[in-house]
GUSESE-627666 format. One record per residue: residue in three letters; chain; x negated, y negated, z negated of N, C-alpha, C in turn. Coordinates in Angstrom, 3 decimals, padded with zeros to 6 digits. Last residue first. Layout:
BEGIN
+-----+-------+----------+----------+----------+----------+----------+----------+----------+----------+----------+
: res : chain :     n_xx :     n_yy :     n_zz :    ca_xx :    ca_yy :    ca_zz :     c_xx :     c_yy :     c_zz :
+-----+-------+----------+----------+----------+----------+----------+----------+----------+----------+----------+
: ala :     A :        X :        Y :        Z :        X :        Y :        Z :        X :        Y :        Z :
...
+-----+-------+----------+----------+----------+----------+----------+----------+----------+----------+----------+
end
This chain:
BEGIN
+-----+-------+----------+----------+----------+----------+----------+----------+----------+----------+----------+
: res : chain :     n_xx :     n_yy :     n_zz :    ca_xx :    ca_yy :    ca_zz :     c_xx :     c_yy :     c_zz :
+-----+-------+----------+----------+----------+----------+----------+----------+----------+----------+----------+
: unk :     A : -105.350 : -128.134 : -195.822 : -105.929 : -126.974 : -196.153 : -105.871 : -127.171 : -197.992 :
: unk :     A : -103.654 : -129.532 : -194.138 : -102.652 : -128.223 : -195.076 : -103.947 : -127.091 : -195.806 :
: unk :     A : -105.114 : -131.860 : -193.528 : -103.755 : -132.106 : -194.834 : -103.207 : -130.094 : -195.141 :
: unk :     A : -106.637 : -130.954 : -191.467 : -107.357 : -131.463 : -192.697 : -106.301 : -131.538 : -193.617 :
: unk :     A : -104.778 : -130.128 : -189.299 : -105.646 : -129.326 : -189.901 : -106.055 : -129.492 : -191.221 :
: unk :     A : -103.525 : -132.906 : -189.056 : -102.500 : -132.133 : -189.336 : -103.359 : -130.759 : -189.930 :
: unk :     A : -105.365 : -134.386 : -187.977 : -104.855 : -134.752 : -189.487 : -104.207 : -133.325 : -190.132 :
: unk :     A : -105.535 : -132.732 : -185.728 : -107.034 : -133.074 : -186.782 : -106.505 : -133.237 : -187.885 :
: unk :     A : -103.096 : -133.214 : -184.229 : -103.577 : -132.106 : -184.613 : -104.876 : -131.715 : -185.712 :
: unk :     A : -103.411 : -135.884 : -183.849 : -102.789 : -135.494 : -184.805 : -103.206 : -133.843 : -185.399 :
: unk :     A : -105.689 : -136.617 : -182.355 : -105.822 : -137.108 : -183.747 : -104.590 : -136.160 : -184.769 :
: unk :     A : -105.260 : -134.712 : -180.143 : -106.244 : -134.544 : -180.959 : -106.196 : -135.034 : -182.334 :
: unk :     A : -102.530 : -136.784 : -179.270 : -102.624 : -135.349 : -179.598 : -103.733 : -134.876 : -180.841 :
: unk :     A : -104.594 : -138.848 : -178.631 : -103.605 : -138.717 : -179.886 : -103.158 : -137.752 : -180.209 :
: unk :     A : -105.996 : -138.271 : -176.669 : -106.720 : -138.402 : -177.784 : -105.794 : -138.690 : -178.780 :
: unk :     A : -103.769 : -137.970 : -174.642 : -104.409 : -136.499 : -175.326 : -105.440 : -136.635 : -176.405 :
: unk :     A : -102.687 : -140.622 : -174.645 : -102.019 : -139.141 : -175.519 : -102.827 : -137.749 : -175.624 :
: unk :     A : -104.999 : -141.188 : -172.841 : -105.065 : -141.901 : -174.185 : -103.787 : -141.378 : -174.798 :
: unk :     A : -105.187 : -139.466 : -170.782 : -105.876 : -139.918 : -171.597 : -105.750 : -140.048 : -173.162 :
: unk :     A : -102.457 : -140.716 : -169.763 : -102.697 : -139.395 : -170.147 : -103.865 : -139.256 : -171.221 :
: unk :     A : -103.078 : -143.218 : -168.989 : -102.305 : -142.950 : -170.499 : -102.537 : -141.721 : -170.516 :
: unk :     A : -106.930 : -144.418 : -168.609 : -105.366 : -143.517 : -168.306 : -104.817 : -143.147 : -169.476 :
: unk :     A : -109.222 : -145.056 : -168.707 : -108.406 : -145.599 : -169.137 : -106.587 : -145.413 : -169.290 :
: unk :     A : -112.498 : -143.845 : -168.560 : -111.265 : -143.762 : -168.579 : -110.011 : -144.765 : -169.646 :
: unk :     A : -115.270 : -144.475 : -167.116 : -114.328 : -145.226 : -167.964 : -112.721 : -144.715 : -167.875 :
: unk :     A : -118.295 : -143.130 : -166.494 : -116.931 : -143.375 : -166.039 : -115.926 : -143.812 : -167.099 :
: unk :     A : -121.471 : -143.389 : -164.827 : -120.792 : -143.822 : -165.551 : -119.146 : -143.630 : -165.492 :
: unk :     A : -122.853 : -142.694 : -162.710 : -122.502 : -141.379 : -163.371 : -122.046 : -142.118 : -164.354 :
: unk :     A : -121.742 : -144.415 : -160.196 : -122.687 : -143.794 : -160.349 : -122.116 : -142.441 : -161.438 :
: unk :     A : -118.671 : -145.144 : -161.924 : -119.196 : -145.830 : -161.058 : -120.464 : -145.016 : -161.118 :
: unk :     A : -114.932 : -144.699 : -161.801 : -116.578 : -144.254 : -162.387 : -117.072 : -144.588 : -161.401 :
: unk :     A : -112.297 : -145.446 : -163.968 : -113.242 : -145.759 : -163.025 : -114.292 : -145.322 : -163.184 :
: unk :     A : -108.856 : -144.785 : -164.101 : -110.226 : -144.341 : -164.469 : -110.759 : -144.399 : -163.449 :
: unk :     A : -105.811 : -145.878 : -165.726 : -107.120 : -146.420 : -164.200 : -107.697 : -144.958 : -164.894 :
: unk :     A : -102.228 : -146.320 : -165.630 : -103.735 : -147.076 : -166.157 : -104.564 : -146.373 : -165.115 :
: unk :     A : -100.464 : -143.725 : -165.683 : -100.326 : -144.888 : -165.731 : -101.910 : -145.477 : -165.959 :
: unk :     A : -100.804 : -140.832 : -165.088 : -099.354 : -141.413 : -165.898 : -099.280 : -142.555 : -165.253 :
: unk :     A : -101.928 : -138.923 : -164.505 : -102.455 : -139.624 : -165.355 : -101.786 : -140.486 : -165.930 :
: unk :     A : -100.869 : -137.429 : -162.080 : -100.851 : -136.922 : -163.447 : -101.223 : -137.650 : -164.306 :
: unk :     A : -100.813 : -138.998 : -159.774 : -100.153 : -139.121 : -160.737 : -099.628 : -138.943 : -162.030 :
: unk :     A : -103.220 : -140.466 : -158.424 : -102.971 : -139.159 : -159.222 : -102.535 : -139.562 : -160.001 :
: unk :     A : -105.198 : -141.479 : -155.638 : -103.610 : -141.716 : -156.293 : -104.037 : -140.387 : -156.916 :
: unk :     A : -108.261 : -143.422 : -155.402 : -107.575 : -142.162 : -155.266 : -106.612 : -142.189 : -156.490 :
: unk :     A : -109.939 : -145.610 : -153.940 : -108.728 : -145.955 : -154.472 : -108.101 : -144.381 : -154.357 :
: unk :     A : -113.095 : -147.610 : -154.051 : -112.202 : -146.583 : -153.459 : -111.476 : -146.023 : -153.918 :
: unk :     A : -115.007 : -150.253 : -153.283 : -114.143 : -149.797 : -154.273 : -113.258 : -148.352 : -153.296 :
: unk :     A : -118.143 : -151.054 : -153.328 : -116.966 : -151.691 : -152.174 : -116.024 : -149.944 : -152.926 :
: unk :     A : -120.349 : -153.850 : -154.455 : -120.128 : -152.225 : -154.632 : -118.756 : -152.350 : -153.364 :
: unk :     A : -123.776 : -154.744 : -154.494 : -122.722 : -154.611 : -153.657 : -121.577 : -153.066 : -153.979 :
: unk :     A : -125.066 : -154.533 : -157.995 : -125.145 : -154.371 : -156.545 : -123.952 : -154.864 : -155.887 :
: unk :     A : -125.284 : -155.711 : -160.708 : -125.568 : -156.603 : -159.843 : -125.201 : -155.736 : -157.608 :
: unk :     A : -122.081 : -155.285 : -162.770 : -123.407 : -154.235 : -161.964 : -123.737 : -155.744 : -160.969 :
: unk :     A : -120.001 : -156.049 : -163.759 : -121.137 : -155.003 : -164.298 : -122.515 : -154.641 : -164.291 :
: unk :     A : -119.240 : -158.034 : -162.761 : -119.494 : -158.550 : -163.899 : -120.648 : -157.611 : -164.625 :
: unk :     A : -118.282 : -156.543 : -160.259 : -119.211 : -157.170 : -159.712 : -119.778 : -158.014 : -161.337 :
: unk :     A : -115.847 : -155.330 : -161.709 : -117.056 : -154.245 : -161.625 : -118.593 : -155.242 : -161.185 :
: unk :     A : -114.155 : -157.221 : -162.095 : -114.524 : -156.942 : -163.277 : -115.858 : -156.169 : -162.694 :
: unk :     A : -113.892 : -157.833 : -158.861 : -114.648 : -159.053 : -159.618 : -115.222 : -158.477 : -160.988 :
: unk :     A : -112.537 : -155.619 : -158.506 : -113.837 : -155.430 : -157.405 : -114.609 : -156.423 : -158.695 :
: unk :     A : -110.126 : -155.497 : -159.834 : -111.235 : -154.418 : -160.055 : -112.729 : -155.111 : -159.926 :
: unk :     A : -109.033 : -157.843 : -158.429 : -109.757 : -158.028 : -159.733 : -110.134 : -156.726 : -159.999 :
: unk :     A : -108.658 : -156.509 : -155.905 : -109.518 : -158.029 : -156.110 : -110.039 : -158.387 : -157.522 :
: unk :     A : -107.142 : -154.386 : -156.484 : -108.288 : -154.562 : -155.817 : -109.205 : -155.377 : -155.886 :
: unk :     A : -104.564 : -155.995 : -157.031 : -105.172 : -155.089 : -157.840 : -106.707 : -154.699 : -157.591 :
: unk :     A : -104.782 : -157.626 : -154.491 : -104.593 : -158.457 : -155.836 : -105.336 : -157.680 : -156.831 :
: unk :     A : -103.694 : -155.215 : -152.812 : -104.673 : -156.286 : -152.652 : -105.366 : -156.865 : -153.614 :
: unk :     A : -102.997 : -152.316 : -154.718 : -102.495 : -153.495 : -154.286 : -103.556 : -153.997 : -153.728 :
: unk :     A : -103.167 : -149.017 : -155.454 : -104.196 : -150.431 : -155.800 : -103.290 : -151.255 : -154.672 :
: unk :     A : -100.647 : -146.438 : -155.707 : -101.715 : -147.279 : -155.060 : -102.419 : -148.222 : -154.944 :
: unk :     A : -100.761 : -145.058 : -158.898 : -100.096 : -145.976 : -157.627 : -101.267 : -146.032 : -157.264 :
: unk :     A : -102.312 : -144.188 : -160.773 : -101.015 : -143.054 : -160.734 : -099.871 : -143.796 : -159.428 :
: unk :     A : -105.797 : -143.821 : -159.947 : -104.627 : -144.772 : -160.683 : -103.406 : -143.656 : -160.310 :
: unk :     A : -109.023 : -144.370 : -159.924 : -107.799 : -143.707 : -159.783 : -106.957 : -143.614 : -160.443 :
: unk :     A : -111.788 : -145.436 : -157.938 : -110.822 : -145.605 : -159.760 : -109.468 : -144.920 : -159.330 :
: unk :     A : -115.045 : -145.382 : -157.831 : -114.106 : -144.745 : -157.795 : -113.004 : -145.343 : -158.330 :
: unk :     A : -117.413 : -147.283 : -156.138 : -116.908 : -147.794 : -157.554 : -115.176 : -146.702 : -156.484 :
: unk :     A : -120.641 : -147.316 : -154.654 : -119.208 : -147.162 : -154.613 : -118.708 : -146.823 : -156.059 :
: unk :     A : -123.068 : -149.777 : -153.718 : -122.566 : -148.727 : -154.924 : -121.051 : -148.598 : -154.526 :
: unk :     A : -126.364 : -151.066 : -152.795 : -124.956 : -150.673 : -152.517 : -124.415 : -149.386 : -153.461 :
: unk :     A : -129.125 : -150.941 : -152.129 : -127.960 : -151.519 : -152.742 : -126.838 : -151.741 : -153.663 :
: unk :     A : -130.125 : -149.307 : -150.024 : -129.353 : -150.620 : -149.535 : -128.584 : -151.298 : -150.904 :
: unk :     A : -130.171 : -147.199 : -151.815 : -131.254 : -147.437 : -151.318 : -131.331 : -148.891 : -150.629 :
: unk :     A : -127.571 : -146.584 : -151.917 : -128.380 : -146.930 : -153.324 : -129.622 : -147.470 : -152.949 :
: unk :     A : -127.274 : -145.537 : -149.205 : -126.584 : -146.518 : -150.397 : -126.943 : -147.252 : -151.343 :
: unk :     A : -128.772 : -143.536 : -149.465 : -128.663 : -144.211 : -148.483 : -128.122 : -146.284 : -149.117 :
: unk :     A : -127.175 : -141.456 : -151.005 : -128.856 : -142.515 : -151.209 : -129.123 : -143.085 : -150.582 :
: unk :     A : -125.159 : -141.417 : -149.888 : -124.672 : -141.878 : -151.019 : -126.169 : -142.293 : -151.449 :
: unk :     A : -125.757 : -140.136 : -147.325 : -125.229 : -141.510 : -147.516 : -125.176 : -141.825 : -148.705 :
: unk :     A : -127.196 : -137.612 : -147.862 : -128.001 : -138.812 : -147.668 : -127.047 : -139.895 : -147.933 :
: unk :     A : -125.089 : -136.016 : -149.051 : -125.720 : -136.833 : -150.203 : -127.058 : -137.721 : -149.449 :
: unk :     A : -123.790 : -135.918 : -146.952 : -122.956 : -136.540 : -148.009 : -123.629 : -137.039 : -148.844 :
: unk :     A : -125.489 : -134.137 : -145.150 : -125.246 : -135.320 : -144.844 : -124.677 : -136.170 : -146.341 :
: unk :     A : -125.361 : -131.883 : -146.992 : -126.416 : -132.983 : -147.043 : -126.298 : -134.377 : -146.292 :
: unk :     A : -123.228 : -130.991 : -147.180 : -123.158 : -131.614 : -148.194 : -124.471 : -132.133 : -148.407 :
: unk :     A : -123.113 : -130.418 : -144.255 : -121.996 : -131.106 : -144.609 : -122.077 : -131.723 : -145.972 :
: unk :     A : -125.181 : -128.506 : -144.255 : -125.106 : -129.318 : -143.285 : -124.202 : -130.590 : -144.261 :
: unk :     A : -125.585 : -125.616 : -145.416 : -125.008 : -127.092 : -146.245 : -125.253 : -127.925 : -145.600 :
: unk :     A : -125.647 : -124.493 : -144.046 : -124.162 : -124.000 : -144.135 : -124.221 : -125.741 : -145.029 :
: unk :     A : -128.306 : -124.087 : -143.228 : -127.395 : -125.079 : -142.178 : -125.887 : -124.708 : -142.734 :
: unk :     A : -130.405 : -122.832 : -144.322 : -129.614 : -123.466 : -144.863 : -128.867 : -124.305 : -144.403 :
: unk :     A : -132.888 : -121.431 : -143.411 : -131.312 : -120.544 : -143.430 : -130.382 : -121.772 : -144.273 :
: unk :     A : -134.828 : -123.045 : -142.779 : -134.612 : -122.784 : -143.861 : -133.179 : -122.081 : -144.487 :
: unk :     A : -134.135 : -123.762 : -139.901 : -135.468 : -122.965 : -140.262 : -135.291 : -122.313 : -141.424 :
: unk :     A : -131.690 : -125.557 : -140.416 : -131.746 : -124.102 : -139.609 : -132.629 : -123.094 : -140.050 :
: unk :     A : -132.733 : -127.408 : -141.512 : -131.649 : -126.448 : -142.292 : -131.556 : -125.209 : -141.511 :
: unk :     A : -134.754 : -128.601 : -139.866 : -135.099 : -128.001 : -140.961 : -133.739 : -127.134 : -141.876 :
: unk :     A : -132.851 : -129.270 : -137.741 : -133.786 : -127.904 : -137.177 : -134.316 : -127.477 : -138.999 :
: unk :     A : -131.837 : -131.353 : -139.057 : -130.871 : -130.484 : -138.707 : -131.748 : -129.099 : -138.582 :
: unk :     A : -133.644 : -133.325 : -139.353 : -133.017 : -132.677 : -140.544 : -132.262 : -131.398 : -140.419 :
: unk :     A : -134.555 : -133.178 : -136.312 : -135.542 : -132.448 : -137.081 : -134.388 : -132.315 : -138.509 :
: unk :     A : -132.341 : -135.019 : -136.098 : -131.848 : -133.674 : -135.160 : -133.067 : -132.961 : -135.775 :
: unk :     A : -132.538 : -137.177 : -136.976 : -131.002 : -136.331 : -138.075 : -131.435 : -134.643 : -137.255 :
: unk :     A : -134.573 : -138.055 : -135.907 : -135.186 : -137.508 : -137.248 : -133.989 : -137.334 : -137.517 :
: unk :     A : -133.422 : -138.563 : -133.584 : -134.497 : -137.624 : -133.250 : -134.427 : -137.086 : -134.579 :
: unk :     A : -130.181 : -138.929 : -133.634 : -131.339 : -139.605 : -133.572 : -131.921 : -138.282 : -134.052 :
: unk :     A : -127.360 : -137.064 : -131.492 : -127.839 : -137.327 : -132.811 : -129.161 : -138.316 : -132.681 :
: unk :     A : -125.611 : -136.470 : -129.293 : -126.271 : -137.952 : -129.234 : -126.671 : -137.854 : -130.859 :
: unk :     A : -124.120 : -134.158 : -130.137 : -125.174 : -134.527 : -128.822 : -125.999 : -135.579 : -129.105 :
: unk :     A : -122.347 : -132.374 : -132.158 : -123.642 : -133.663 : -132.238 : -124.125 : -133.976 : -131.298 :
: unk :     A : -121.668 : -130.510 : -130.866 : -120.451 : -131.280 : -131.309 : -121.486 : -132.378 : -131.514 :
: unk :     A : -123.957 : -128.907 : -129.852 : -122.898 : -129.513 : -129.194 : -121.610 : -130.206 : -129.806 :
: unk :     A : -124.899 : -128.772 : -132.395 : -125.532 : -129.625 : -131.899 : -124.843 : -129.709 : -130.575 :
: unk :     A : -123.685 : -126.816 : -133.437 : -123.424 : -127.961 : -134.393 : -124.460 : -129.061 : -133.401 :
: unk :     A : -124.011 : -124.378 : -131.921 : -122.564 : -125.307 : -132.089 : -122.802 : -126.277 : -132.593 :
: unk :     A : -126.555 : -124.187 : -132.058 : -126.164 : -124.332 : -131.056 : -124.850 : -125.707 : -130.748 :
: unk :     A : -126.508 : -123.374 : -135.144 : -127.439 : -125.091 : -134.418 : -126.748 : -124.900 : -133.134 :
: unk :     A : -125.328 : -121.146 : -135.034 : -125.083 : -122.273 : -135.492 : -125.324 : -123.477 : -135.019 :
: unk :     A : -127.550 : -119.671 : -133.409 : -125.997 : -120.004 : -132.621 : -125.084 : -121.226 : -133.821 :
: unk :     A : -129.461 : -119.684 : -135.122 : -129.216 : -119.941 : -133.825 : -128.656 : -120.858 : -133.355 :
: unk :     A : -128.231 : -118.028 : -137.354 : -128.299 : -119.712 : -137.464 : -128.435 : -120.110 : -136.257 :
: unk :     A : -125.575 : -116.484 : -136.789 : -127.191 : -116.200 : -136.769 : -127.384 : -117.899 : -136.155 :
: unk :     A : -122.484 : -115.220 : -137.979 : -123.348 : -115.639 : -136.936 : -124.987 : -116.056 : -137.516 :
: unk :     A : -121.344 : -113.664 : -140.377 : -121.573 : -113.137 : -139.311 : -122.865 : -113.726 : -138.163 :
: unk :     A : -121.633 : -115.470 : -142.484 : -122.204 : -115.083 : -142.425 : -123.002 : -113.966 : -141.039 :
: unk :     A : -120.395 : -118.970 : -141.872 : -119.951 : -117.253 : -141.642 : -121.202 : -116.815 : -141.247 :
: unk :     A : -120.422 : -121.635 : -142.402 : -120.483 : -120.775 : -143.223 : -120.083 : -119.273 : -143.458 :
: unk :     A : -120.162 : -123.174 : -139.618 : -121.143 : -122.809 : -141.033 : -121.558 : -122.040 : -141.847 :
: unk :     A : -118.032 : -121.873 : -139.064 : -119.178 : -121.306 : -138.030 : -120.246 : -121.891 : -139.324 :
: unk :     A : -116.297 : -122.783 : -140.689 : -116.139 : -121.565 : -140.556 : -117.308 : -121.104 : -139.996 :
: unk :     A : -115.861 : -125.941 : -140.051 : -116.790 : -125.382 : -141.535 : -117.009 : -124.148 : -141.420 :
: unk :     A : -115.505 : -125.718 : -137.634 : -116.853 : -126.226 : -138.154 : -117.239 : -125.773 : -139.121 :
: unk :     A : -112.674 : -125.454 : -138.130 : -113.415 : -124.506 : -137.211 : -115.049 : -124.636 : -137.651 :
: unk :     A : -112.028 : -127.565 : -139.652 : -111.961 : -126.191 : -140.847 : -113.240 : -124.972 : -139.358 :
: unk :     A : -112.873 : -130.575 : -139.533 : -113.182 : -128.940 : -138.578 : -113.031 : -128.251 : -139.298 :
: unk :     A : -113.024 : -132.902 : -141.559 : -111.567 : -132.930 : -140.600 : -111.612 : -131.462 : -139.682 :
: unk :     A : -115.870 : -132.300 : -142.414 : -114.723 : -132.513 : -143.931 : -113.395 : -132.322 : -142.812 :
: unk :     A : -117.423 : -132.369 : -140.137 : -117.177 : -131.192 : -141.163 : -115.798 : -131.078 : -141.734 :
: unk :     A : -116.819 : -135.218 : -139.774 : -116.471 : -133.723 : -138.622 : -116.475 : -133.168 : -139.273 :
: unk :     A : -117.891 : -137.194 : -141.766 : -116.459 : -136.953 : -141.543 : -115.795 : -135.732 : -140.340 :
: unk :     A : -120.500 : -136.118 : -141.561 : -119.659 : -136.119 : -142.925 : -118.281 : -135.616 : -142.421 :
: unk :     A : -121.374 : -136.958 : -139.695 : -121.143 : -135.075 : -139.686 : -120.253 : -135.197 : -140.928 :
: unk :     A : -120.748 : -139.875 : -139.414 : -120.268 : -138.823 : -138.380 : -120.390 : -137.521 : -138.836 :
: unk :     A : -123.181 : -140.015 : -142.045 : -121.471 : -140.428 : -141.873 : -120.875 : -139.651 : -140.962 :
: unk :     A : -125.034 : -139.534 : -140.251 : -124.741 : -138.652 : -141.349 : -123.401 : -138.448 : -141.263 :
: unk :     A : -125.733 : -141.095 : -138.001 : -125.294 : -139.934 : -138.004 : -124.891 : -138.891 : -138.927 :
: unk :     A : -125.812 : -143.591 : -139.737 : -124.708 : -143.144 : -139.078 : -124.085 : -142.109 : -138.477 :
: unk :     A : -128.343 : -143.055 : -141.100 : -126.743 : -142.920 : -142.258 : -125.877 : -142.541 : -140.997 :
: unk :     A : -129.947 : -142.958 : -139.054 : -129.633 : -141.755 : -139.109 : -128.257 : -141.668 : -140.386 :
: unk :     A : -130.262 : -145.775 : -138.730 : -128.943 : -144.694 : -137.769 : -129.288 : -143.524 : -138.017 :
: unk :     A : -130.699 : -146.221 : -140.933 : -129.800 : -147.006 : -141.020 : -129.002 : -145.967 : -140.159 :
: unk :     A : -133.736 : -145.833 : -140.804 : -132.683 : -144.890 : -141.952 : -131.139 : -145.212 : -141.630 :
: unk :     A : -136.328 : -145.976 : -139.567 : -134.809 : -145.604 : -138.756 : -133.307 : -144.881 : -139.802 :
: unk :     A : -138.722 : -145.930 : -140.225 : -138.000 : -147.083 : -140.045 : -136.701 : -147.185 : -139.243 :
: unk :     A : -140.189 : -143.746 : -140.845 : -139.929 : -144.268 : -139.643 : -139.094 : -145.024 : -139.148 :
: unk :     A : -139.373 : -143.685 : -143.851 : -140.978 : -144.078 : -143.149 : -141.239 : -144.018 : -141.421 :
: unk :     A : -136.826 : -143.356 : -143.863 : -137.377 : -144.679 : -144.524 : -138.821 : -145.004 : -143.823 :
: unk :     A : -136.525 : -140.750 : -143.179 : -136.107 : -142.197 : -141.990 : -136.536 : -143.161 : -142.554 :
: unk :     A : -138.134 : -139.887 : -145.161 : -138.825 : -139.295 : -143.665 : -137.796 : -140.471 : -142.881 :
: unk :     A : -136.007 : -140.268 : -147.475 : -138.184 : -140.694 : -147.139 : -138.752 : -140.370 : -145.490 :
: unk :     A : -133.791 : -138.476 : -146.280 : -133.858 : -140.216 : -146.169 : -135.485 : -141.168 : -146.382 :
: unk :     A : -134.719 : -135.876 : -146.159 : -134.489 : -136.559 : -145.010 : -134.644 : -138.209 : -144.796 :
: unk :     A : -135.882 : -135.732 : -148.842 : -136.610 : -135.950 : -148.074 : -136.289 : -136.201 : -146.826 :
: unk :     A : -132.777 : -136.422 : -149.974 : -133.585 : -137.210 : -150.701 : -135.272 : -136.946 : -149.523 :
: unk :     A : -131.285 : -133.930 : -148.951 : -130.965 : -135.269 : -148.400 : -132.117 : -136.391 : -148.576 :
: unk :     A : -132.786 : -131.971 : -150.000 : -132.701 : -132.178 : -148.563 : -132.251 : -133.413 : -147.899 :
: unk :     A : -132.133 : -132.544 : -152.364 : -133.170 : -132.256 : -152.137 : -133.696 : -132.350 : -150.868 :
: unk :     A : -128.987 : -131.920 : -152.485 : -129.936 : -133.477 : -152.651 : -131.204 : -133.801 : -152.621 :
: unk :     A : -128.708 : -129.171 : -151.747 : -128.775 : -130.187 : -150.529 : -128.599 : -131.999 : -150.959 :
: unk :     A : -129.531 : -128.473 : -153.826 : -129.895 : -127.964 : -152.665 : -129.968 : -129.134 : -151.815 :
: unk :     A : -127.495 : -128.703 : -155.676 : -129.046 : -129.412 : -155.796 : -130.087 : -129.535 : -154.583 :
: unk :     A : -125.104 : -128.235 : -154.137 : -125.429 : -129.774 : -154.579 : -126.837 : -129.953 : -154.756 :
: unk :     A : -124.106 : -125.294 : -153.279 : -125.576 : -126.226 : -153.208 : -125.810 : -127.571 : -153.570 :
: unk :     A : -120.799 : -126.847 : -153.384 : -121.702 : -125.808 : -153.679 : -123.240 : -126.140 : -152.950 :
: unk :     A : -119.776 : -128.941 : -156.167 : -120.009 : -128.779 : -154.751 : -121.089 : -127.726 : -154.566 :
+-----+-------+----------+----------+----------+----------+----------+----------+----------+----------+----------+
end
């Protein structure tokens, strides 16, 4: 993601600055909200990130689609401006919620499968991951079918693959290894 360090840096003193005014909760909500406008406005992302316009007029736009922001999302906002860095609007909101999160708790648990998770399928993810980890985690379910069959879950910066793809490309490897070591 581009600026990632950038804008965890920005996220990590936005969320100390709502933590110490005791308002972190609605500024997640205003996060969440730019999260999901950015990620659905290709128009949004364009005035972000066109060099043509003059941060200004950025904040302009991004604070008429925001009206009703809380005081300390609308200073996070004036500090990306000040700091020519309002293009990463979108990937600071993203990384307050995800400290936001952590900060409540709370953990999201990826897994991605070659179907869609069932109810049932869901229910025993959620119980094996709640065996892992003491937080609240609440699970999120991305289809890819390239993987064949089976899972891969990552949780924080942990990830478990379990996919058949996977597990033929470490057979591949094995053979190709044997197959090096026997003709020399």
């Amino acid at each position: 993601m581009k600026g990632s360090r950038v804008a965890l840096r920005y996220a990590k003193a936005g969320l100390s600055f709502a933590i110490d005014k005791q308002v972190a909760a609605d500024v997640n909500q205003n996060m969440l909200d730019i999260v999901a406008t950015v990620s659905q406005s290709t128009e949004l992302k364009e005035i972000l990130a066109s060099p043509v316009l003059k941060n200004t007029q950025k904040k302009k736009a991004v604070m008429a689609v925001f009206s009703s922001l809380h005081a300390v999302s609308s200073k996070i906002l004036a500090l990306l401006v000040t700091n020519n860095r309002i293009d990463l609007l979108g990937a600071v909101a993203h990384q307050y919620t995800r400290l936001f999160d952590q900060h409540e708790g709370r953990e999201i648990a990826y897994v991605t499968t070659a179907v869609p998770l069932d109810e049932a399928l869901k229910k025993q993810v959620l119980d094996k991951i709640g065996t892992l980890t003491d937080k609240k985690v609440t699970l999120e379910n991305k289809v890819d079918e390239t993987i064949l069959g089976g899972f891969v879950l990552r949780i924080a910066d942990v990830q478990y693959n379990a996919s058949v793809a996977h597990k033929l490309q470490m057979l591949k490897r094995t053979f190709i290894t044997n197959t090096n070591v026997s003709t020399l």
